[in-house]
Structures are given as structure tokens and as C-alpha cells.
Backbone as a ProteinNet text record, in pm:
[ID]
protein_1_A
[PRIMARY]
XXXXXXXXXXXXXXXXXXXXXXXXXXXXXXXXXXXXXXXXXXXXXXXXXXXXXXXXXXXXXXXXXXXXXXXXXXXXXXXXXXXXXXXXXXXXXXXXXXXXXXXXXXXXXXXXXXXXXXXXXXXXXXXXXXXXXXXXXXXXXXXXXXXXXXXXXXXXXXXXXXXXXXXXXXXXXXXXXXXXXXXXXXXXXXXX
[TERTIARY]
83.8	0	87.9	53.5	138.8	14.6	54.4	-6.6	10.7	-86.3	-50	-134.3	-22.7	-108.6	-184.6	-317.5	-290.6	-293.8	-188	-115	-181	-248.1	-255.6	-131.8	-128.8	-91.1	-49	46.5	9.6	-51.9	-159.9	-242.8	-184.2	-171.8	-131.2	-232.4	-206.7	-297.3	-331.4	-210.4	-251.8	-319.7	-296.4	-407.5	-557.3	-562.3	-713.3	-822.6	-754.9	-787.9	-821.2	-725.6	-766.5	-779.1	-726.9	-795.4	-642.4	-632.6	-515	-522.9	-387.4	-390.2	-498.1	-538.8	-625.9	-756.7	-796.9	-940.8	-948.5	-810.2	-835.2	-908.4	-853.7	-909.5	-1039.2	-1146.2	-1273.6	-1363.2	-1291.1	-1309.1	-1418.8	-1251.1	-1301.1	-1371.9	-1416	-1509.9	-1658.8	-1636.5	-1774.1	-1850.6	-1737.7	-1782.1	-1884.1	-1897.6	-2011.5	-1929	-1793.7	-1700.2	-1637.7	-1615.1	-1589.4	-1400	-1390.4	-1216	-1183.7	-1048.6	-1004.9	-891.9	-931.7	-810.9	-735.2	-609	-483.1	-381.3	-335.1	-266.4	-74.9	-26	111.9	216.7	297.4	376.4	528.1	610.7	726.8	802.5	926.1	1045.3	1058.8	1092.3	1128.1	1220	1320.6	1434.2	1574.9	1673.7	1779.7	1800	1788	1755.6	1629.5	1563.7	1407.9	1384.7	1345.8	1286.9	1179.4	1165.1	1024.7	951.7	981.6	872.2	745.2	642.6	555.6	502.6	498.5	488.9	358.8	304.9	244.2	328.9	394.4	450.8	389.2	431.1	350.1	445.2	408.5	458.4	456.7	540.7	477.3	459.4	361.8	283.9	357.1	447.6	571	541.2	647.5	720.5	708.8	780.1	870	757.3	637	536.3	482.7	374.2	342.2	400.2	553.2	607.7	607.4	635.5	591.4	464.3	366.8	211.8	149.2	265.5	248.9	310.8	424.1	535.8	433.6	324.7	256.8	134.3	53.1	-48.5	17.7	114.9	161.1	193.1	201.8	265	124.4	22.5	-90.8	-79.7	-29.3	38.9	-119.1	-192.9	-301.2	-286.3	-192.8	-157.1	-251.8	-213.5	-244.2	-400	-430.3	-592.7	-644.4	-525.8	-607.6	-547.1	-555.2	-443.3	-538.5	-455.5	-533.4	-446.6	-507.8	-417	-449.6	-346.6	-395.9	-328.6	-374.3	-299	-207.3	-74	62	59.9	20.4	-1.6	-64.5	-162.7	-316.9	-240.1	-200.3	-120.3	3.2	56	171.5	110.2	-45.9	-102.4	-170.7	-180.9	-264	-140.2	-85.1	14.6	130.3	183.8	298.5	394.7	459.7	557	660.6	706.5	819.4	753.9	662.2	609.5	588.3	573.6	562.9	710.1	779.1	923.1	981.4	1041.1	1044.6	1166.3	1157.9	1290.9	1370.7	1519.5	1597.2	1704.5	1705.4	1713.6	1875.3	1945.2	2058.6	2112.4	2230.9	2274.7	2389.8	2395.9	2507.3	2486.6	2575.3	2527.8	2699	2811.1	2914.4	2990.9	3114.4	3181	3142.1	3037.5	2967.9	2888.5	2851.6	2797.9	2648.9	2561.2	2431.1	2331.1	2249.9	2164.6	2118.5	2031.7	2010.8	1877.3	1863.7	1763.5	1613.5	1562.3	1449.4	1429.9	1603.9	1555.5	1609.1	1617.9	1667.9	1496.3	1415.8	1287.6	1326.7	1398.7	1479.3	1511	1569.7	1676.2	1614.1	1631.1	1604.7	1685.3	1718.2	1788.8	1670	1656.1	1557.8	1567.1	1703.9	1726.7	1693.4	1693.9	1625.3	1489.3	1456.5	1293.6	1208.1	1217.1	1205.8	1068	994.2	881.6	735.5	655.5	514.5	600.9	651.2	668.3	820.2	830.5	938.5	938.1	813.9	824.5	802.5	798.5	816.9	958.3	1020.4	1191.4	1220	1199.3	1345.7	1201.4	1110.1	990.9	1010.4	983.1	1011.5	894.2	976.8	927.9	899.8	769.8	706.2	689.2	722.6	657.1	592.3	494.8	397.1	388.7	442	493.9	346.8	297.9	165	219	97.5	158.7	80.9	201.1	141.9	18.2	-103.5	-153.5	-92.7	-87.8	-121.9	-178	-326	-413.1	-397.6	-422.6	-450.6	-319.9	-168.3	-78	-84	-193.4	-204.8	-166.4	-41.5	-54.8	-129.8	-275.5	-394.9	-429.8	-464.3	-499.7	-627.5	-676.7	-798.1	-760.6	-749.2	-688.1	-810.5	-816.5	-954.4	-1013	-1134.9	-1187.2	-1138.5	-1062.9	-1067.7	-909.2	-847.2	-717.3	-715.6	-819.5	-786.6	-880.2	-776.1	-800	-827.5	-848.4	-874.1	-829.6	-848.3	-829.7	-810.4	-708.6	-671.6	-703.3	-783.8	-875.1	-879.6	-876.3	-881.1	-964.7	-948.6	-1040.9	-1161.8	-1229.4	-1408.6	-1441.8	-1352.8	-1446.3	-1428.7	-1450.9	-1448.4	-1567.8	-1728.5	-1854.2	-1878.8	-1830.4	-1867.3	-1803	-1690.8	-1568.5	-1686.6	-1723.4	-1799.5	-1901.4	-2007.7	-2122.4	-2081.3	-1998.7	-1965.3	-1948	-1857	-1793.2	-1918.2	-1999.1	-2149.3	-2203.3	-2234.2	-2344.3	-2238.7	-2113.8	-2005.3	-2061.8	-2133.7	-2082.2	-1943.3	-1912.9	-1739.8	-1726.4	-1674.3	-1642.2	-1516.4	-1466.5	-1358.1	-1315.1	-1219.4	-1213.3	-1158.6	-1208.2	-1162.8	-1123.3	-996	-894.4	-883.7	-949.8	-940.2	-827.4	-683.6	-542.4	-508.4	-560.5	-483.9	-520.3
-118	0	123.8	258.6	356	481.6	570.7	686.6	829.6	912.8	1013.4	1147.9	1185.7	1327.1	1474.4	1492.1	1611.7	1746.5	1845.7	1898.2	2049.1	2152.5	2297.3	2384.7	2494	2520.1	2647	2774.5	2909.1	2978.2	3064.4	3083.3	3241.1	3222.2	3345.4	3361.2	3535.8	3544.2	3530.7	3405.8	3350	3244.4	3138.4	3053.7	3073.1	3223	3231.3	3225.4	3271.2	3240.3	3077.9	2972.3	2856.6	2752.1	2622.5	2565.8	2523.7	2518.2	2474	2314.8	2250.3	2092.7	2031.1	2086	1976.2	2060.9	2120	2151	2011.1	1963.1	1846	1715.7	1739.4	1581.9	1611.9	1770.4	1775.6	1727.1	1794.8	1772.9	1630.7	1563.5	1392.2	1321.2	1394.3	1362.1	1363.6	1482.1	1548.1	1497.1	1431	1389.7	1289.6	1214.6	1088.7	969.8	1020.3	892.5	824.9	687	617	607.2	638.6	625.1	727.6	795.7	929.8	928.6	1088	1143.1	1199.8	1169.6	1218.2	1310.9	1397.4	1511.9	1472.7	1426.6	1395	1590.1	1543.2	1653.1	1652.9	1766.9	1731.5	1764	1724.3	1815.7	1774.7	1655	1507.3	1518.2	1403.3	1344.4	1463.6	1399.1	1449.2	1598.4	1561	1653	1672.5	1841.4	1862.6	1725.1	1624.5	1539.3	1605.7	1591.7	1658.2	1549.3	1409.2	1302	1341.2	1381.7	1356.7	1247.6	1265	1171.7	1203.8	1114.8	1144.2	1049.6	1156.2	1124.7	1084.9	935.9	883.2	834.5	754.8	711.6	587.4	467.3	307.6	306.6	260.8	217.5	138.6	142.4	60.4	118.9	68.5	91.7	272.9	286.7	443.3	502.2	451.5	576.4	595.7	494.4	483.3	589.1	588.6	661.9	836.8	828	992.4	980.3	966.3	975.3	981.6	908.9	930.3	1099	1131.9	1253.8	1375	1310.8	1450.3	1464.2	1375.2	1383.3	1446.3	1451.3	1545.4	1692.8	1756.3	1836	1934.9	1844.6	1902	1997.4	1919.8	1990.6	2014.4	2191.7	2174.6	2180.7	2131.7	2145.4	2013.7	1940.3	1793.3	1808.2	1807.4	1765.2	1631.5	1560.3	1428.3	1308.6	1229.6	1098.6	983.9	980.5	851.3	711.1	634	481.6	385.3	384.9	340.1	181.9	65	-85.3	-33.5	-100.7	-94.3	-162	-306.6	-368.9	-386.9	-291	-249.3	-134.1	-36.1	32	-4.9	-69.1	-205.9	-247.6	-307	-377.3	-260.6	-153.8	-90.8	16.1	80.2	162.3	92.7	-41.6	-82.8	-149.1	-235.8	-203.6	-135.1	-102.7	37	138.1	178.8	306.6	366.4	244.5	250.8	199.3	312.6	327.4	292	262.5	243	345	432.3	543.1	555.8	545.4	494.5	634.1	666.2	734.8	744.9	898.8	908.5	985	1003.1	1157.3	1169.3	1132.6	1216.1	1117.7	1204.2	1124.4	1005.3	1085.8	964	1041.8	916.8	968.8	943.9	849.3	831	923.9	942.4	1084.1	1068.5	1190.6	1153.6	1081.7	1051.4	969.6	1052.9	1009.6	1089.3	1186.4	1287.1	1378.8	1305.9	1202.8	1164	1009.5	996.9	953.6	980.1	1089.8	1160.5	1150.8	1107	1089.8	944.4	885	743.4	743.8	866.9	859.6	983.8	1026.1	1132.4	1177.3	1297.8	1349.8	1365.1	1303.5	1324.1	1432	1507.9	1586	1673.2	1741.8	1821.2	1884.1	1778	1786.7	1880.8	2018.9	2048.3	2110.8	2164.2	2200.9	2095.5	2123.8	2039.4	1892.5	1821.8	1640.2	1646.2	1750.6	1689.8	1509.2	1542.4	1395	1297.3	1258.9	1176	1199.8	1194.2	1279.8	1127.2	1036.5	881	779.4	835.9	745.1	664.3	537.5	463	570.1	637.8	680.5	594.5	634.6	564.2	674.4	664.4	746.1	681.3	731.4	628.4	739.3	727.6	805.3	818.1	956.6	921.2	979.4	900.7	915	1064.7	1124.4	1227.8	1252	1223.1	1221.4	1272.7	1229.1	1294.4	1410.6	1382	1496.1	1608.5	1590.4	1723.4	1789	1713.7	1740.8	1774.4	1708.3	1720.6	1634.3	1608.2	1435	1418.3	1366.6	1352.2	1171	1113.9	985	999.1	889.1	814.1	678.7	675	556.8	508.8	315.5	270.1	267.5	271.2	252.4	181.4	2.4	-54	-52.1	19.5	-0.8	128.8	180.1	250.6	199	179.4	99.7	204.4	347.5	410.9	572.2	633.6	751.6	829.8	887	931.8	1084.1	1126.5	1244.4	1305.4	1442.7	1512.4	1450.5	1450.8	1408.7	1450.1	1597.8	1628.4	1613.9	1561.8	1543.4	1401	1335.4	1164.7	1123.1	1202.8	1179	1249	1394.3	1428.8	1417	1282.4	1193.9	1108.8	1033.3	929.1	918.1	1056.3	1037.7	1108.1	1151	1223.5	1066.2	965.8	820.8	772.9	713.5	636.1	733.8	843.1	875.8	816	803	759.8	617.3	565.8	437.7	302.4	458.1	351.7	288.4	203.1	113.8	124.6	246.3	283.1	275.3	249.9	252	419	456.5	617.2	618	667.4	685.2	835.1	878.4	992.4	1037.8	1050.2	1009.1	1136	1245.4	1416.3	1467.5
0	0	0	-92.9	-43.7	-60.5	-38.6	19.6	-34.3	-136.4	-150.7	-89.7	-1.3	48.7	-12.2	-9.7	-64.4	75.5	-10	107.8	53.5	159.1	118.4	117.1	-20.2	-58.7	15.2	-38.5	9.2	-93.7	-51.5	-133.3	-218.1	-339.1	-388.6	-484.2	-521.9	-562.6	-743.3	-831.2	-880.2	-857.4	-823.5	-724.5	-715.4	-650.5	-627	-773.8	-864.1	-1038.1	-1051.4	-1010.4	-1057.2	-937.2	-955.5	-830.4	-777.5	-645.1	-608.6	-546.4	-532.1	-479.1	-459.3	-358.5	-250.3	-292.4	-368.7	-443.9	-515.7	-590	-684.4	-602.8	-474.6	-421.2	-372.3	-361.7	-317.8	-461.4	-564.2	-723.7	-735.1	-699.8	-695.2	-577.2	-483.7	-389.5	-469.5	-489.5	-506.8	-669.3	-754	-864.4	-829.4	-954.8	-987.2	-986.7	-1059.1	-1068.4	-966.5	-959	-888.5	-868.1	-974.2	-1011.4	-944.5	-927.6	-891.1	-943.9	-995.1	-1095.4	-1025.6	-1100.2	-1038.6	-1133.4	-1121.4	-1207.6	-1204.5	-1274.2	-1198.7	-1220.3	-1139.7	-1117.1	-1211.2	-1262.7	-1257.8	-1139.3	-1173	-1076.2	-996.7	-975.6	-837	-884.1	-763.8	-782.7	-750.5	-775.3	-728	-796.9	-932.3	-1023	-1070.2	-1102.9	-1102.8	-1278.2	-1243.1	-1337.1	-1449.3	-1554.9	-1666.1	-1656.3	-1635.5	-1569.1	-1474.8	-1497.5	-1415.3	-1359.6	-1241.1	-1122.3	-1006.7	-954.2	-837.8	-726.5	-638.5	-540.3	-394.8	-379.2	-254	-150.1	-76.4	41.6	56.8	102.1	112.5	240.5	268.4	412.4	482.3	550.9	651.8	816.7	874.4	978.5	985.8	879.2	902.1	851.9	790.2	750.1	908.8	969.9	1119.7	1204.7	1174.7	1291.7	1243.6	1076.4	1046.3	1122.5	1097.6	1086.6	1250.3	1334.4	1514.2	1487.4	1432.4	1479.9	1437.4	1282.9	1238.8	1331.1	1383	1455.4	1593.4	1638.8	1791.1	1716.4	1553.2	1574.2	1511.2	1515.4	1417.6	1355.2	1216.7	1111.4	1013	980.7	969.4	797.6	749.3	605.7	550.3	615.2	543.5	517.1	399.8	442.2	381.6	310.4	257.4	268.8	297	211.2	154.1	15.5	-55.6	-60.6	-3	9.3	-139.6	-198.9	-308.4	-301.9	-404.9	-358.8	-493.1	-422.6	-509.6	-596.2	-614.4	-646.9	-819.3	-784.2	-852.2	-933.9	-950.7	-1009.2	-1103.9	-1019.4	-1119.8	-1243.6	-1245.3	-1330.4	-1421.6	-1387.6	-1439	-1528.2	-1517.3	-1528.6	-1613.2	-1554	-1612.1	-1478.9	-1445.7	-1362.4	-1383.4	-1445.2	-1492.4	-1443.8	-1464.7	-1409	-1245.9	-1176.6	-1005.2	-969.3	-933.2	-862.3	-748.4	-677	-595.8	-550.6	-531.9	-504.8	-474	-449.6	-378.6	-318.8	-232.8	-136.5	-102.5	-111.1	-117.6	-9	24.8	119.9	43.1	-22.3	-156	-281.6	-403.4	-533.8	-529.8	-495.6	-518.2	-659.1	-685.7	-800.3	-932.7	-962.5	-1066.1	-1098.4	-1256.4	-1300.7	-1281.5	-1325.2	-1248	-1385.5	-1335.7	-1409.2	-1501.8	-1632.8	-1719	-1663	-1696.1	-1669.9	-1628.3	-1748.6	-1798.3	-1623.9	-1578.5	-1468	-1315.2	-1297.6	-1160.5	-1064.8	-1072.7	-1001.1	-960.3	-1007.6	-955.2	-813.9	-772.5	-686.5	-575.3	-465.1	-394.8	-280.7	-234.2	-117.2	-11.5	102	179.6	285.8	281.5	363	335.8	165.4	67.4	101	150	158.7	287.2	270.1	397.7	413.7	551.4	548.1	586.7	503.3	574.3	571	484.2	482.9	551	634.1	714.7	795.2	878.6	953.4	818.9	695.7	625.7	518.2	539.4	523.2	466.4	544.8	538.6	529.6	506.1	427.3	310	289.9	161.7	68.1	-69.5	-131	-250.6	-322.2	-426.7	-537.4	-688.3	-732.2	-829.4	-936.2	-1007.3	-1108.8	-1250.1	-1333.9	-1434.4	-1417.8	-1496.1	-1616.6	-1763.3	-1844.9	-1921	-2013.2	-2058.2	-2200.1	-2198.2	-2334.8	-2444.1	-2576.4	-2691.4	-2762.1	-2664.1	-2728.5	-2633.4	-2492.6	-2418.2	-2371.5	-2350.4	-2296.6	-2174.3	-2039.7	-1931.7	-1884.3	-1751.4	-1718.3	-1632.6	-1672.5	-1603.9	-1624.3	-1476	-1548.6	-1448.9	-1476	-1380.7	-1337.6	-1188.6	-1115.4	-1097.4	-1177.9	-1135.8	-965	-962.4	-791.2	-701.8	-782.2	-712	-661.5	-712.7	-666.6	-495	-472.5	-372.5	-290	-127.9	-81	63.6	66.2	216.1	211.6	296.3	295.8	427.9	402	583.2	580	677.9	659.1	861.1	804.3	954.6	1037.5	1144.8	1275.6	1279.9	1211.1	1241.6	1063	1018.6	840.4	845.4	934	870.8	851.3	878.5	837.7	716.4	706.8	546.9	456.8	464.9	376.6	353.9	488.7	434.7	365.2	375.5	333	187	154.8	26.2	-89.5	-34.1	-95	-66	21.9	-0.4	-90.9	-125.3	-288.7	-390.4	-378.1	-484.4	-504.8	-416.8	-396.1	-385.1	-334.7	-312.4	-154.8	-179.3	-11.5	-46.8	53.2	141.7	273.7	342.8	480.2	474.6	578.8	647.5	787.1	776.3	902.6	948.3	1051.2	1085.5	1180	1077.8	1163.4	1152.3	1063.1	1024.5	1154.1
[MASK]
++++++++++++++++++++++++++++++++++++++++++++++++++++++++++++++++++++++++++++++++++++++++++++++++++++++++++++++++++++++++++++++++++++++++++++++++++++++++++++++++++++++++++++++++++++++++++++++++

């Protein structure tokens, strides 16, 4: 299982023109569809990658213990997490496409990887701000692909590969009753 957060933004006042992060995951609440779309990002990895990616988390040991460190520091950024099966993505996507990241504190005397794969690799010390307590988290990334026609990297992750959703402590009833008109059977963890 791994985990992608959606995290609020600072609001500028381009922003207020269009929709920011975590509008996308009310988006897909509030739709009809059962799937949920996901937008991938560039600019991972050691070097900013042109790979778009949606960057997640694998559900271990070391996520648990971020996820104890963020619940003491009530960090009020977080407002979503989607647990998606790893598994289910592999099959759907490609296995080439779901990464498994491999995590550096320096690059070494070998030269760096080619541009197209520096989302391979990551500095976790780099990483500073809201995902501090997930710093030395097994990172996942899941390389969405870019269309043809629209040039958005937009996909639709089928229903069944998501498997829960970790949601603030007083929205875990209007999570739920939003996913029952979906008709989706989700588990909801009210861990933010």
C-alpha cells in the first residue's frame, strides 16, 4: 500500500484564479465517478525530473512513525491521504512506471543519471517544510503518463485499486457520506 497526500498550498494570488492541490481531491469527492483522478507533477528526484509523477509514500514501519510525529505536531496542512494498492497500479500503469525510489545523502563519483531519470533517486534531507516527519519514508513514485491529445498528465486511477483515505479528525462523516453517494467502499482513518 502507499499513500498520496494532498497537502494545502500558500495561497497566492494567482491561485485564487484557478484551483489549487487539494481543491483536486474535493473535485473527486464530489464527482459521480468512482475512479479518482490524479494530475502527476514534474520536478522530483535528485535533479528537477520533466517526468511527471504522483509522489507517494509506502505504508511501513517508518510511515506509522511519520504519521504518530505529524499527529503530535498538528500539522493543519495535510488535508487528505489517498491509500492506493501498489499492487493495482503495477497492473494498471505498467511495472516500470511505479518506482520504488531509492534514497541518497550524496550522489558519489559516478555521473548523475540521465535527466528523464533523476525521479529514480532522492535526497531526503532536501525535503524540507510540511513532509518533514516523512523525510526517510520509503518513497514511491507512479509516473503518470502524458496524453497525446490534451498534454495534461492527467490519469484516472480505477476505484478498485484505492483501498482508504486518511482524513482530519471532524471530516471523517462528510468523507464518508460524500464516498457512499459515490458508492465507493472505502475505509476512512481519521489520523490528520
Amino acid at each position: 500500500m502507499i499513500c498520496h497526500f494532498y497537502i494545502k498550498e500558500k495561497e497566492t494570488q494567482k491561485q485564487k484564479q484557478y484551483y489549487g492541490k487539494t481543491d483536486y481531491a474535493y473535485i473527486n469527492l464530489f464527482s459521480d465517478s468512482r475512479d479518482w483522478i490524479v494530475k502527476g507533477t514534474p520536478g522530483h528526484g535528485i535533479r528537477p525530473s520533466p517526468v511527471p509523477c504522483l509522489n507517494c509514500f509506502e505504508i511501513n514501519e517508518k510511515f506509522y512513525r511519520a504519521l504518530k510525529e505529524l499527529s503530535k505536531k498538528k500539522n493543519e496542512k495535510f488535508e487528505l491521504g489517498v491509500i492506493f494498492n501498489k499492487r493495482m497500479l503495477k497492473n494498471y500503469f505498467g511495472s516500470n512506471a511505479v518506482i520504488d525510489v531509492e534514497l541518497r545523502t550524496r550522489w558519489g563519483p559516478q555521473p548523475l543519471p540521465p535527466l528523464r531519470q533523476c525521479h529514480y533517486f532522492d535526497y531526503p534531507e532536501r525535503r524540507k517544510g510540511v513532509l518533514d516527519p516523512f523525510n526517510y519514508c520509503d518513497v514511491v513514485r507512479v509516473e503518470i503518463p502524458m496524453p497525446k491529445r490534451f498534454k495534461i498528465p492527467m490519469a484516472a486511477i480505477p476505484y478498485q485499486a484505492i483501498m482508504g483515505m486518511l482524513v482530519k479528525r471532524g471530516n471523517s462523516g462528510v468523507i464518508r457520506d460524500l464516498l457512499e453517494s459515490k458508492r465507493s467502499c472505502v475505509d476512512i482513518f481519521p489520523l490528520l
